[in-house]
N, C-alpha and C positions, 0 to 999 in steps of 0.2 A: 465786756461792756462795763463800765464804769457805773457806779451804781449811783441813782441822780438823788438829790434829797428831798424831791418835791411825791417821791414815792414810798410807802408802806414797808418795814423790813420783817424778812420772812424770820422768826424764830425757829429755830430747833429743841424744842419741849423734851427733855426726857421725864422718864416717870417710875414710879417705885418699880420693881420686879416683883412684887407681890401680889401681881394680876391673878383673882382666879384663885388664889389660898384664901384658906378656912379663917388663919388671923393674919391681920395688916399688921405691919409697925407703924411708930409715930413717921409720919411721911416727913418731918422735918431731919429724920433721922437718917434721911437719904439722900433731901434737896435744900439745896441753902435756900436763904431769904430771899436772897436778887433774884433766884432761877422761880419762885413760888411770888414775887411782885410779879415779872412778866406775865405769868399765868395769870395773876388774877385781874390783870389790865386788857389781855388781847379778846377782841370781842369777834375774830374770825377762825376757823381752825380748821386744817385739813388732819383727815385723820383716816384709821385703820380701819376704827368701829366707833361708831356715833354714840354709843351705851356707854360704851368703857370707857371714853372721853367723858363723856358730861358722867360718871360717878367718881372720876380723876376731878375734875373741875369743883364739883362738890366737897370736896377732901380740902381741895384751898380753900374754898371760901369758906371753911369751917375755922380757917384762920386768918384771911385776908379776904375781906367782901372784894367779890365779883365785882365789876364793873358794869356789868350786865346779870338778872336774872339768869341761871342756868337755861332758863326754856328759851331764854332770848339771846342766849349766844347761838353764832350761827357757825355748823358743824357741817361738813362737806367730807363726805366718803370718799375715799380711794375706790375705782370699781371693782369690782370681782374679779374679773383677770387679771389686774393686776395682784393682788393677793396670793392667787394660783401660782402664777407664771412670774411673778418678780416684774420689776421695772428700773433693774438695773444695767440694760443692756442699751435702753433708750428708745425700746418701740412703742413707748406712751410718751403724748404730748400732756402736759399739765399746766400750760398755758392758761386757758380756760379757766383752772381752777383760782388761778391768781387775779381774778377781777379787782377785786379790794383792795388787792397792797397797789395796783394801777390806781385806783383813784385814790391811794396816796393812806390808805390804813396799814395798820401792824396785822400781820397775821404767825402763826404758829402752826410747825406741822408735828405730829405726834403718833406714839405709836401705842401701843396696847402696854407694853413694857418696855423699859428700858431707851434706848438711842435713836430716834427713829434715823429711817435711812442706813441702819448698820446692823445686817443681819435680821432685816427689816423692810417691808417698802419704805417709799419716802425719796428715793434718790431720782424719780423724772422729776419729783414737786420742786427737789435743790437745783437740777438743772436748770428747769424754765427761770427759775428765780434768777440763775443767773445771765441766761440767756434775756432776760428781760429789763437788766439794768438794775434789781433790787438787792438792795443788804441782804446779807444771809449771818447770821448770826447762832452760831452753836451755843446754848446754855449749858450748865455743869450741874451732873448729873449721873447713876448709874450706867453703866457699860458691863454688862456681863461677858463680854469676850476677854476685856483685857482685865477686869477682877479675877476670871479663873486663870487668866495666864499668870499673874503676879506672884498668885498662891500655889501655883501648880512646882513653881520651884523649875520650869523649864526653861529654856533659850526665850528670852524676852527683846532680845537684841534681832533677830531674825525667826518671823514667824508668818505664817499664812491663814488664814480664816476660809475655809475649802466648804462650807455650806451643809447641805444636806448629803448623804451618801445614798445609795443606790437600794431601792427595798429589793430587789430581786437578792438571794443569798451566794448567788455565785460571782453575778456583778458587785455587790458590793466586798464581797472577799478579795479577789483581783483590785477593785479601789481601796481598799485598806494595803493590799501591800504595797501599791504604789507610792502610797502617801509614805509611807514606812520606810522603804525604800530613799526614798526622798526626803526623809528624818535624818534618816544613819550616816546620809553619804553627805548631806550639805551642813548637817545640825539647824535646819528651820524647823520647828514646832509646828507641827498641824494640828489644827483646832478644829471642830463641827461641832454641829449638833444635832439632835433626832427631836419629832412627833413624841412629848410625853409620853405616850402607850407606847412607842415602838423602844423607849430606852433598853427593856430587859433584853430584848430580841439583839441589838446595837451590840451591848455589853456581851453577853452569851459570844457574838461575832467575833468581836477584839478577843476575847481570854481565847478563840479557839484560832483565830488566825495569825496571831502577831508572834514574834520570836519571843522567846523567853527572856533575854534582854532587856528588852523594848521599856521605856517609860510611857507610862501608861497613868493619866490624872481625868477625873471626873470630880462634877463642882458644882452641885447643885442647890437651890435654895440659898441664894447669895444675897447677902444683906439682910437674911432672918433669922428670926433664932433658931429657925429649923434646919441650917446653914452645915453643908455637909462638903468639905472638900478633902481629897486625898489622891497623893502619885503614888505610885510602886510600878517595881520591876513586873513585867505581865507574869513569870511565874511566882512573883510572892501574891500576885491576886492569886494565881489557880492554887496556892497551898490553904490562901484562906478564905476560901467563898462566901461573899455575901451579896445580897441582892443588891439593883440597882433603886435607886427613889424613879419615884412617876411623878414629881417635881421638874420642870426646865430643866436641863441638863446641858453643863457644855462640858466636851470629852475634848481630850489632848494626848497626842501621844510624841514621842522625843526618844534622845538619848540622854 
């Protein structure tokens, strides 16, 4: 559907990755000017968590007044299953959510960190949007998938973004080598990520299941100064052990 102009266009908000750490960076240090005007104009916002929004929303308007009072912008949760269960497969309608940009307002959808909709809910709220005739509009902004790809020094030509892996230890050993497998033989880059607490467990996994060969990159704390990225051979990690961070982590493994 062709998006009409007498209707509201959805933004795509991204936001620092320093959700949830101890210290923030200057937020300009992440978001340009134009992506931090939208934000401090759109007075609708679908989002992950209503909190984390509006102390993101306070962060702008510590440099571009709000348009609206913080209390008086209106913040609209994603539900709880979808949070759980994703809402990338399309069995959320988000229609509903979109009242506003129907009667012709800007709205913005957002996530706790980084890109919403990208390793993120977010993507039934882009659907309906288009399903409903409105602009959709990506701002610029962090992406911590393709930041750890960049640095990871791996195939950035051919890669895959494969999600969460398997907490059981046996299942997820058989999905490491598949993925691994499917490294060696095509050269695409498999990316995931793990639950902060689960990192150390994750990592322990990869050094015990992957071939010696294998490149092996974890990237964490991207965009801080607490900023930790490194590839190696999976036996030059087992020669030099060290812990994983309990920071976000995105893990990649290659040839």
């Amino acid at each position: 559907m062709t998006p009409q102009a007498n209707l509201g266009t959805l933004y795509l908000v991204p936001t620092p990755l320093d959700f949830g750490c101890d210290i923030q960076s200057p937020i300009t240090d992440v978001l340009p000017q134009e992506t931090l005007l939208v934000a401090s104009r759109v007075a609708h916002w679908i989002t992950e968590n209503a909190k984390s929004t509006r102390a993101f929303l306070k962060r702008v308007d510590g440099l571009l007044p709000l348009a609206l009072p913080v209390q008086q912008v209106s913040i609209t949760e994603l539900p709880r299953e979808v949070h759980k269960k994703g809402d990338h497969a399309g069995q959320f309608d988000a229609k509903p959510l979109l009242k506003a940009a129907l009667a012709g307002h800007d709205m913005a959808l957002v996530s706790e960190a980084g890109m919403p909709a990208v390793a993120d809910p977010g993507s039934s709220v882009v659907r309906a949007a288009h399903e409903l005739g409105l602009r959709v509009v990506p701002l610029v902004g962090p992406v911590s998938l393709l930041l750890a790809l960049a640095a990871s020094g791996l195939n950035g030509q051919n890669f895959a973004f494969v999600g969460y892996l398997p907490q059981d230890g046996s299942a997820r050993t058989q999905r490491l080598r598949e993925l691994e497998t499917l490294a060696l033989k095509t050269g695409q880059t498999q990316l995931f990520i793990e639950t902060p607490y689960r990192n150390q467990a994750l990592w322990d996994a990869l050094l015990r299941g992957l071939q010696s060969s294998t490149r092996l990159a974890r990237a964490s704390g991207l965009t801080l100064a607490s900023m930790d990225v490194s590839c190696r051979s999976v036996q030059t990690w087992r020669n030099q052990p060290v812990g994983v961070s309990n920071q976000p982590t995105v893990f990649a493994i290659g040839k």
